[in-house]
C-alpha positions in Angstrom: 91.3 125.0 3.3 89.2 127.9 4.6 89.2 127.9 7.9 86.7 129.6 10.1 87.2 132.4 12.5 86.0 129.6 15.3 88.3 126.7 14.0 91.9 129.5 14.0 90.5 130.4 17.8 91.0 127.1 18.1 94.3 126.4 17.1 95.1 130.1 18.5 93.9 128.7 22.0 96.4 125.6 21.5 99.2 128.2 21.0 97.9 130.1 24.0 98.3 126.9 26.1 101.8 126.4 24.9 102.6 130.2 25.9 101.4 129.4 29.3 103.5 126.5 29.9 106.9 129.1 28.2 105.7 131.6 31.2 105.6 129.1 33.7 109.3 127.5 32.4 110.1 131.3 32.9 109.2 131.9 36.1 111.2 128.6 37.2 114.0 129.4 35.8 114.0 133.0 38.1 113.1 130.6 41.0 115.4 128.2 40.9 119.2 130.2 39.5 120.6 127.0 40.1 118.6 125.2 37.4 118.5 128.5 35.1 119.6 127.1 31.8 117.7 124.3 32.3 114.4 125.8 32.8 115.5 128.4 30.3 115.9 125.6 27.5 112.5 124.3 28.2 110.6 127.4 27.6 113.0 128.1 24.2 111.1 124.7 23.1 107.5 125.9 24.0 108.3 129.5 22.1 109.2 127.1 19.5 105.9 125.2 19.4 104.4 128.6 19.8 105.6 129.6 16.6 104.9 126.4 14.5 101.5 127.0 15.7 101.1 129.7 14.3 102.7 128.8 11.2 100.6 125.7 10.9 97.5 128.4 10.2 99.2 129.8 7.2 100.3 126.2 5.8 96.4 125.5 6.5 95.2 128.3 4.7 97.4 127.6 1.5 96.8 123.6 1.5 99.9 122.5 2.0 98.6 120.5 5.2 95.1 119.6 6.7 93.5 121.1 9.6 92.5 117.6 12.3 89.2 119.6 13.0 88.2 116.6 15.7 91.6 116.7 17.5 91.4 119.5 20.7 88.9 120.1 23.0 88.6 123.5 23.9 86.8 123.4 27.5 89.5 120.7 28.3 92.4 122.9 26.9 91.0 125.9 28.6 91.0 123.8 32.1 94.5 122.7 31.6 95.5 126.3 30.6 93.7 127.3 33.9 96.1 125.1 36.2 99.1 126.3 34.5 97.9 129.9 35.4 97.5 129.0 38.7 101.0 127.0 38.9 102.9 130.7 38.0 100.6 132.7 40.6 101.7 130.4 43.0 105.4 130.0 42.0 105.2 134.2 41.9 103.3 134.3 45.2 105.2 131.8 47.1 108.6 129.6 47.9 108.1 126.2 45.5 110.4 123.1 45.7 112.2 122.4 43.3 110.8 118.7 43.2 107.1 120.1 42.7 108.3 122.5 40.0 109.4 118.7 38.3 106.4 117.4 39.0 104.1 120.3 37.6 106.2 119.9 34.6 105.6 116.7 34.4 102.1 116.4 34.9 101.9 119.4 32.0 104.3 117.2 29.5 102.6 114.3 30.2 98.9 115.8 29.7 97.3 115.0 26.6 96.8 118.6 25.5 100.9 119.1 25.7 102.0 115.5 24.6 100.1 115.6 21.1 99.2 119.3 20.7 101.2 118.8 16.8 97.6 116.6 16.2 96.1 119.6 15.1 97.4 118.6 11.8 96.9 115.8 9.8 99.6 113.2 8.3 97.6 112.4 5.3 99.6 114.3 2.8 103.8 114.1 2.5 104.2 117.7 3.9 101.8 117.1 6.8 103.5 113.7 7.4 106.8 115.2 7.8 105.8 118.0 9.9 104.0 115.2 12.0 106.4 113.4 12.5 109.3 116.5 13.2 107.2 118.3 15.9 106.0 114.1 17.3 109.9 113.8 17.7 110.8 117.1 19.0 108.6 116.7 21.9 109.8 114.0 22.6 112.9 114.9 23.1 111.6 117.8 24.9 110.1 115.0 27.2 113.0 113.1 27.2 115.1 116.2 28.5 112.7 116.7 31.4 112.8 113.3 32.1 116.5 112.9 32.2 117.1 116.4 34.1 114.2 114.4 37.3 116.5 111.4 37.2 119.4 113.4 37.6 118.3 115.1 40.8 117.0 111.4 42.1 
């Protein structure tokens, strides 16, 4: 599939987004030594999604998967990207619980942009499917861990 210089901004800005949400995972896990690994763990899995991303183009280009032209949109990525921005100037700029650091990261897994950003691909064809369903499970897991790590501290 040909893809157009807009449409690869697109998926570019999705990988962005999940850069964003790595840097913030970052900056917690310097803020809260405690709870390093943890944090640490979390941002491994967004420089993970960052990468598929970005492999997604090439698998794109060649075929092997379709491009879910109708899935993102960008104003509502670029807000969401916007918060997270804000979230590490703060947690750079000033002392942050460790309970609102779980709840940022919550309200970021649980937004649609980071819950279904693998929807920039379609599961029409077996190699989309697969991938599909490998990244739908992996953030979920990714979700999962979050979750657990909250009910731990409960």
């Amino acid at each position: 599939m040909d893809l157009s210089a807009f449409q690869i901004s697109k998926i570019e800005l999705i990988a962005e987004y999940e850069a964003a949400v790595m840097e913030l995972y970052w900056v917690y896990s310097e803020k809260f030594p405690e709870h390093k690994n943890f944090w640490i763990d979390m941002a491994d899995d967004e420089r993970k999604n960052v990468e598929w991303i970005h492999s997604t183009i090439e698998l794109i280009k060649s075929n092997k998967i379709d491009y879910n032209r109708d899935r993102f949109n960008i104003e509502a990525v670029r807000i969401a990207m916007n918060f997270i921005k804000n979230q590490i100037r703060e947690a750079l700029d000033k002392p942050v619980p460790l309970q609102a650091a779980i709840s940022n990261a919550s309200s970021i897994e649980d937004s649609v942009a980071k819950k279904k950003f693998y929807e920039i691909i379609k599961d029409d064809n077996p190699e989309g499917h697969l991938l599909y369903q490998k990244f739908g499970s992996e953030n979920q897991r990714h979700r999962d861990k979050l979750n657990q790590f909250r009910q731990r501290l409960k």
